[in-house]
C-alpha positions in Angstrom: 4.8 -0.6 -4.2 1.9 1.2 -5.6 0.4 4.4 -3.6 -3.1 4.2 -4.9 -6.2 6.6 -3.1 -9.1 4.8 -1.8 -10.7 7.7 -3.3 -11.9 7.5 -7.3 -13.3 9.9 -9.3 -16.7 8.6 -11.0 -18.8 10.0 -13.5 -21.7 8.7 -15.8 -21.3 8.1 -19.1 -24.6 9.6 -21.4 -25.4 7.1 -24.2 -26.9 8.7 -27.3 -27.7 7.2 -30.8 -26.4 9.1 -34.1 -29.0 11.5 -34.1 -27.8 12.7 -30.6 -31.3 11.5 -29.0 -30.1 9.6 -25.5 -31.1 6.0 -25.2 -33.7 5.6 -22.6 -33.5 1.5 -22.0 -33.3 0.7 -18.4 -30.2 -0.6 -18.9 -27.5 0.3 -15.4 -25.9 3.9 -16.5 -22.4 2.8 -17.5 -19.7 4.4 -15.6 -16.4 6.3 -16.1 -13.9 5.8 -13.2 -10.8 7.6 -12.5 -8.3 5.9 -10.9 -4.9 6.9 -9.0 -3.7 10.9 -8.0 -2.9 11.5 -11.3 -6.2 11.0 -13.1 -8.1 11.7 -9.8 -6.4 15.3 -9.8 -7.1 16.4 -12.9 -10.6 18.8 -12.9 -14.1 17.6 -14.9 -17.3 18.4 -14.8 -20.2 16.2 -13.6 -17.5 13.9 -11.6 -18.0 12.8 -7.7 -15.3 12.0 -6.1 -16.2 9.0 -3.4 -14.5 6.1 -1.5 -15.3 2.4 -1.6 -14.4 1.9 1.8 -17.2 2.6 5.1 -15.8 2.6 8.5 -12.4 0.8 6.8 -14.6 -1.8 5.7 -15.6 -2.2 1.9 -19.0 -0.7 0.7 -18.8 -0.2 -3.0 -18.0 -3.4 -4.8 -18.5 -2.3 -7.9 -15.5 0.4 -7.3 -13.6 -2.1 -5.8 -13.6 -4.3 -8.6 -12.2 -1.5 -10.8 -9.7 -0.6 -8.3 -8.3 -4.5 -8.8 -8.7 -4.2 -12.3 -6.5 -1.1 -12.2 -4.0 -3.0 -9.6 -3.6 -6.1 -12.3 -3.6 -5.0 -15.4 -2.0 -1.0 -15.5 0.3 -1.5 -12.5 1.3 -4.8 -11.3 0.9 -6.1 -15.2 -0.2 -9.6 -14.3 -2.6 -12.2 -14.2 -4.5 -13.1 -11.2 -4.5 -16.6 -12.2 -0.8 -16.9 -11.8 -0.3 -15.2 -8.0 -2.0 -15.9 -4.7 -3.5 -13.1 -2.7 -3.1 -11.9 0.9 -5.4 -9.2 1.5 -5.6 -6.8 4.8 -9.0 -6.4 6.6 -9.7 -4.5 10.1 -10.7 -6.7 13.0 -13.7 -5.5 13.3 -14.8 -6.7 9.6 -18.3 -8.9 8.5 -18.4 -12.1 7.7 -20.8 -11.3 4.9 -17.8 -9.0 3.9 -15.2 -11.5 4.2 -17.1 -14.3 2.4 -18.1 -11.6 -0.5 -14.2 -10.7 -0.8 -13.3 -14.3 -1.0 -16.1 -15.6 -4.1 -15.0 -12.5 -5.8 -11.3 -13.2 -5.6 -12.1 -17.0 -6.6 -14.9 -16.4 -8.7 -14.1 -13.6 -11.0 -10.0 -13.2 -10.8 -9.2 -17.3 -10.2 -6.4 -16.4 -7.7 -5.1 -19.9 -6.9 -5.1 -19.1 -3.4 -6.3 -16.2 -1.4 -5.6 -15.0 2.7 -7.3 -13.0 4.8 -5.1 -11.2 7.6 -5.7 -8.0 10.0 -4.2 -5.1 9.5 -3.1 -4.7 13.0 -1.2 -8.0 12.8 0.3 -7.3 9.8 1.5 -4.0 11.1 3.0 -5.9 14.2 4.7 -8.4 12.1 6.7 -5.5 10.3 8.1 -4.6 13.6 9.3 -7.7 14.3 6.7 -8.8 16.9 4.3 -11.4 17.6 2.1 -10.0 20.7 1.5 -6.6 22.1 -1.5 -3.9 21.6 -1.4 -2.2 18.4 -3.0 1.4 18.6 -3.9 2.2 15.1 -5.2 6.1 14.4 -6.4 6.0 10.9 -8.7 8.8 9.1 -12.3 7.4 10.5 -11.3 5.0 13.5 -8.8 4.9 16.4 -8.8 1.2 17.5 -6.6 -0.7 20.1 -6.1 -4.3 19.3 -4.5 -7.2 21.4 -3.0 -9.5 19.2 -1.1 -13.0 21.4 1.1 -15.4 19.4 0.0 -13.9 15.9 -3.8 -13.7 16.8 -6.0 -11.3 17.6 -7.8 -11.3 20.5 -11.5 -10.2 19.6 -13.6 -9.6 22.2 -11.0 -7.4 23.3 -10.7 -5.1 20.6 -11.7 -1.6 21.3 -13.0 1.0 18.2 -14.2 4.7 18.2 -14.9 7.2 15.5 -12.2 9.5 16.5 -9.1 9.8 14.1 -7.4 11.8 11.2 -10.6 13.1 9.6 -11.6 14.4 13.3 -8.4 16.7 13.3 -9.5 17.9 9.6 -12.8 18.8 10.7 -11.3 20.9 13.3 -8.4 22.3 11.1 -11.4 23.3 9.5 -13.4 25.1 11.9 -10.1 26.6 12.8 -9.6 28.2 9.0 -13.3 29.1 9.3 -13.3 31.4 12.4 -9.7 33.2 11.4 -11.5 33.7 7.8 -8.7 31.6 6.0 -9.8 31.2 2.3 -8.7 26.9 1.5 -7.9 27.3 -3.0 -7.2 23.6 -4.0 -4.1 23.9 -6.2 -6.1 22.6 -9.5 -7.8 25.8 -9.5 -4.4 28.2 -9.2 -2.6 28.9 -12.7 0.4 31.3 -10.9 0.0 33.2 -7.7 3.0 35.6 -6.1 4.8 35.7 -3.1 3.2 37.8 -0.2 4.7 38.7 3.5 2.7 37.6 6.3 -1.0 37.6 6.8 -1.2 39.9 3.8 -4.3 39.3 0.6 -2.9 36.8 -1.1 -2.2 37.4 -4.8 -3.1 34.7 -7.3 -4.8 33.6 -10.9 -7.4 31.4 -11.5 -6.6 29.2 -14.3 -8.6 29.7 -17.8 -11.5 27.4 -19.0 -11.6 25.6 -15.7 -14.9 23.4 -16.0 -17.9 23.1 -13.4 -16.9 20.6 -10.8 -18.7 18.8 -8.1 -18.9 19.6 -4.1 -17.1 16.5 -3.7 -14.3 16.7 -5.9 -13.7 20.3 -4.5 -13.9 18.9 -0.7 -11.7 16.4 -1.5 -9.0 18.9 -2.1 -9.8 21.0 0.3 -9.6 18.4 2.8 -5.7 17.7 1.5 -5.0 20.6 2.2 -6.2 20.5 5.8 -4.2 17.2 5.9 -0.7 18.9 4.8 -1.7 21.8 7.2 -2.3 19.0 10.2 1.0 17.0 9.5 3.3 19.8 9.3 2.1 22.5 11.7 0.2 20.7 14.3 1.8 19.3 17.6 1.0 17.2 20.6 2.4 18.1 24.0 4.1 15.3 26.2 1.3 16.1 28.5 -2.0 17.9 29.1 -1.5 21.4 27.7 -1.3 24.0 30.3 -3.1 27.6 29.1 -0.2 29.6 30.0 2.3 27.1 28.4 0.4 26.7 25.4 0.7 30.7 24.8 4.2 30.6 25.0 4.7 27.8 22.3 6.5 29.2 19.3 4.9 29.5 16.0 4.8 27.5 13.4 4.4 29.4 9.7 2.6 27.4 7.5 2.2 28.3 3.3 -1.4 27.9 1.7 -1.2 27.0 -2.1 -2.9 30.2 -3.2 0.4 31.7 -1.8 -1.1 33.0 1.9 1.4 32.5 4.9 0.2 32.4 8.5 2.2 31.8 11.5 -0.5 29.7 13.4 -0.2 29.8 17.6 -1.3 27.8 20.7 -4.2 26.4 18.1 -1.1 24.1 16.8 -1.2 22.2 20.1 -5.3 22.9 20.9 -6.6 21.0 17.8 -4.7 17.7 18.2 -5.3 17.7 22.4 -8.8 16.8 21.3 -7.3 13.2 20.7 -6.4 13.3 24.3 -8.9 15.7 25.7 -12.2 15.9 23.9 -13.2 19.2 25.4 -10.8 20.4 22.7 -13.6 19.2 20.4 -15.4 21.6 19.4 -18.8 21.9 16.9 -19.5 24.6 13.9 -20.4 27.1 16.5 -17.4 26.6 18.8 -19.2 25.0 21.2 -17.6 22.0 22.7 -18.7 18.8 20.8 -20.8 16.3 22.9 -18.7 13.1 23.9 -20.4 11.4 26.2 -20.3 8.1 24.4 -16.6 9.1 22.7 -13.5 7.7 24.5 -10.3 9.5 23.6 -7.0 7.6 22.4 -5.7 6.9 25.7 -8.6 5.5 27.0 -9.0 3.4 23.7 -5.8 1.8 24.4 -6.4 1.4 28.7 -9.6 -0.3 28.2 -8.4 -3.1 25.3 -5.7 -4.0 28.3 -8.2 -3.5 30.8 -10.2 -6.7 29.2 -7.0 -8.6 28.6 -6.6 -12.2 31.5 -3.9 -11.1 33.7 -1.0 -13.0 32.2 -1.4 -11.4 29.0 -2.0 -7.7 30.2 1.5 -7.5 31.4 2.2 -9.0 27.7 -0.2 -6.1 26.4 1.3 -3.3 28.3 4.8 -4.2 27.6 4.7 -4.5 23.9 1.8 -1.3 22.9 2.9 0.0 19.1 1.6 2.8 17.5 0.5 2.5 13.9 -1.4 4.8 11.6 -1.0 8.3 9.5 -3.0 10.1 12.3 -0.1 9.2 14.6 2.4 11.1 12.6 1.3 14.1 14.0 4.4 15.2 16.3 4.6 14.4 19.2 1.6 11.2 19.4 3.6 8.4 20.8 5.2 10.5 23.4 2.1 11.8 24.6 0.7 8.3 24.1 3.5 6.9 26.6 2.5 9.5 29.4 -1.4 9.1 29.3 -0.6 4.9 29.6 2.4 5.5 32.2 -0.5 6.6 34.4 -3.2 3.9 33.6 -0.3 0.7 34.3 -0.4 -0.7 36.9 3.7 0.1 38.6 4.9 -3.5 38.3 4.4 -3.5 34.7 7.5 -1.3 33.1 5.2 0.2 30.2 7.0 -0.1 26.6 5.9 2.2 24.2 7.2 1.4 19.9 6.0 3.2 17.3 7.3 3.1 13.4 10.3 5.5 12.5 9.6 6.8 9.3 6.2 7.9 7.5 6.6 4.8 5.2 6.8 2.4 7.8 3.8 4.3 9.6 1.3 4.7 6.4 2.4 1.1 4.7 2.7 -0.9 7.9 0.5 -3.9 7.0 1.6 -3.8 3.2 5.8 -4.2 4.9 4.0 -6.9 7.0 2.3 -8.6 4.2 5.2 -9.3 2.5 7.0 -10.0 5.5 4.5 -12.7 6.3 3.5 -14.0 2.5 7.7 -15.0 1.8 7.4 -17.1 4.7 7.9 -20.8 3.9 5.4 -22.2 6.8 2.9 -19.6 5.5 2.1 -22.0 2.4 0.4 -24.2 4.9 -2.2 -21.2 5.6 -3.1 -20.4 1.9 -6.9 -21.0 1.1 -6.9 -23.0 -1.7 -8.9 -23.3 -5.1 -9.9 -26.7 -4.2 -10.4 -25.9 -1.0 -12.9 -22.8 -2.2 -14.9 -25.1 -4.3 -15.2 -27.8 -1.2 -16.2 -24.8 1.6 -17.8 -22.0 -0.8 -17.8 -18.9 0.3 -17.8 -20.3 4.4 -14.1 -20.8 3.4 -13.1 -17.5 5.0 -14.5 -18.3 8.5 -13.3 -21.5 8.8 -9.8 -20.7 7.4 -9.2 -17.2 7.8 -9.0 -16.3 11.6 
């Protein structure tokens, strides 16, 4: 298994003739793409770093295409004409998105046969069920999806912009007000040891070129992510001001070499999954959310639209799926929030994955769970079949 960024560096490549005059034809500006952490990671100048997926969906096609190129050829080292391909989509994707995905997979890799399956049942497959409500917190979206007998159930699925990159934005208003200086590691060339809260002491490495905004948000933003996952932690229930004071603290290392011990904000900043008038805006101000619906009341009102027979089904059977969700203490505090929305004939059953692989690679576990299944063969979209549907095949066969 391959843990490959959605993120790619890109940068333009300037054509010039022999006498170093640029040709000006109006010819598409050839591109330069830097795949995987290792090239992405390394500093240069005039290079955005940007994503081909939009709201989990895919936007970019042309960095998409490279991404498979990279898959095939530098780290799977096959040929598409030789191996079928299941791909993972959300529920919530197009049909122009999903008939795209399927000409190019026929059309320009001749994959004998192609799949499309959701993410959330894929993710429920690799914990051994069928049915339940799958609560996925990923970086853009939280979405609670019913999924009977291997299915999803569509009108039922519930989404909202509220996820992993909402904790980083307030991680990062967080570092802003206590004057916390963020230094990406690619810029540090040795730093020293310093006691607590004291200037931190390091060097900034030589003949370092110009980069972009984006590159350097992008590694700003990890280290937001590293801060989240290993300082930050949920309460089993709504945080109580004079508990919260009391928490212990939690000493987290920045790479420039600055240590904090970081307070009752450990347990404020991921409450606003749970509470949004933890959410706050650049000014401190609490961040409007009158349309927003917080994580338990994603999951309540998927079950809340479920037929009767099947909410019992739903509540019995909710697992928890996602990276934002490794933040400690999420599926307990999950479990309370839900404990008070069931109704008390239904004994509430609450699953999440137990390791941070199983969590993060979910649907990929499923995938392969589900493609090594004999009776899957029967499910395959076909070549033939392609060139009789066209690009409609992903409708009609892919549910």
């Amino acid at each position: 298994m391959f843990d490959i960024p959605s993120h790619v560096g890109v940068r333009e490549v300037i054509q010039s003739t022999a006498d170093n005059t640029v040709l000006s034809d109006n010819n598409k500006a050839r591109k330069e793409y830097f795949i995987d952490t290792n090239k992405l990671g390394v500093p240069r100048p005039d290079t955005d770093v940007v994503s081909f997926l939009k709201d989990g969906m895919i936007e970019d096609w042309e960095i998409f295409e490279e991404m498979v190129d990279y898959v095939t050829n530098k780290c799977l080292m096959c040929d598409p004409k030789e191996h079928p391909l299941l791909f993972s989509e959300p529920p919530w994707n197009s049909r122009e998105k999903r008939e795209k995905l399927m000409e190019i997979a026929f059309e320009k890799y001749e994959f004998p046969a192609v799949y499309l399956m959701k993410n959330a049942v894929l993710s429920l497959f690799a914990s051994g069920r069928s049915s339940g409500l799958v609560i996925d917190c990923g970086a853009t979206h939280t979405s609670a999806v019913p999924i009977h007998d291997g299915y999803v159930i569509s009108n039922n699925v519930v989404t909202q912009q509220i996820g992993g990159n909402t904790i980083v934005d307030q991680c990062r208003l967080c570092m802003d007000k206590q004057e916390i200086e963020l230094v990406p590691g690619y810029k540090i060339a040795s730093k020293q040891e310093v006691t607590e809260n004291k200037k931190p002491v390091w060097k900034l490495k030589s003949n370092l070129p110009t980069v972009t905004k984006s590159f350097d948000d992008y590694f700003v933003r990890k280290i937001l992510e590293d801060f989240a996952h290993s300082t930050l932690q949920l309460c089993d229930t709504p945080i109580d001001v004079d508990f919260v004071d009391k928490l212990p603290a939690a000493s987290y290392g920045f790479p420039c070499g600055f240590r904090k011990d970081f307070l009752s904000e450990r347990a404020k900043i991921p409450e606003s999954l749970f509470d949004l008038k933890y959410l706050h805006t650049a000014d401190n101000k609490p961040a409007p959310s009158s349309t927003l619906m917080n994580v338990s009341d994603i999951a309540a009102a998927a079950c809340g639209m479920c037929e009767n027979d099947i909410r019992t089904q739903m509540y019995s059977n909710v697992f928890v799926s996602g990276g934002t969700s490794l933040i400690m203490g999420f599926p307990e505090r999950l479990n309370h929030d839900l404990a008070l929305r069931c109704p008390p004939v239904i004994k509430l059953r609450v699953a999440w994955a137990q390791t941070m692989a199983e969590c993060r690679f979910g649907a990929w576990i499923g995938g392969s769970i589900v493609a090594c299944q004999p009776v899957f063969y029967q499910y395959w979209v076909s070549k033939a079949e392609y060139k009789e549907l066209g690009r409609s095949a992903a409708e009609k066969r892919c549910t």
